[in-house]
N, C-alpha and C positions, 0 to 999 in steps of 0.2 A: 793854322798857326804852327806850320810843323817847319822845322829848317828844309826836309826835300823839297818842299815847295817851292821855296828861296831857290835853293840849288838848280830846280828843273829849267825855274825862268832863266835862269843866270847862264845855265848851258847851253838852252836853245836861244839867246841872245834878245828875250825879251826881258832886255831891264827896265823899261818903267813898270812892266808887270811886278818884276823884284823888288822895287823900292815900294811900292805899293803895298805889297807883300811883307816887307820886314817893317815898314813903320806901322801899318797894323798890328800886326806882333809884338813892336815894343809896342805900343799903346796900351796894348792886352796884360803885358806882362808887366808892364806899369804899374797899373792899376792895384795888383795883388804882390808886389814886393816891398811888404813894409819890411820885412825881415831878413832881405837880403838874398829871399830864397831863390830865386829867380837872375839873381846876378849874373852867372854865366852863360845862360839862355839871352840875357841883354846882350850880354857881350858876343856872340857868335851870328844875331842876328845886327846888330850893327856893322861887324864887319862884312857880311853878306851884302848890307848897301853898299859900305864903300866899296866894292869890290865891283856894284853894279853903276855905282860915280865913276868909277874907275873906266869903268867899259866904257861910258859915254865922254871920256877925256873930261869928266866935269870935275878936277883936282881938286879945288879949292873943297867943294861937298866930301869927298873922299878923305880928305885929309879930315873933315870935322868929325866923318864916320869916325875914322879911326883913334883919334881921340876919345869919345866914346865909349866904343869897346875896348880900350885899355883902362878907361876909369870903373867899368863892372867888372874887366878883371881883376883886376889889382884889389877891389874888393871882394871880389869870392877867392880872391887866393888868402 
């Protein structure tokens, strides 16, 4: 559940490993953010999907990533 991991699939062009990869991770971080603590870690790992929606021309999924990761930002900001 670390972001390189996201990053490595994403570069060597295996994106369902990456979505795979980052929905586990929010699941994880889910789990343990009553407090908000974890907000920005949601936020960089959603945009990680969409970025791997993105690769696979799957827009509509990308666009909901990104939506997403601007609602944990805008709360950890």
């Amino acid at each position: 559940m670390v972001n390189w991991v996201l990053n490595y699939h994403l570069l060597h062009n295996e994106v369902d490993e990456a979505i795979c990869e980052a929905k586990r991770a929010i699941c994880i971080l889910r789990e343990f953010n009553e407090n908000g603590l974890f907000d920005n870690d949601l936020s960089v790992f959603w945009e990680g999907m969409a970025w791997a929606y993105a690769k696979k021309k799957d827009f509509e999924n990308t666009l909901i990533c990104l939506e997403e990761a601007c609602r944990y930002a805008v709360k950890y900001d």
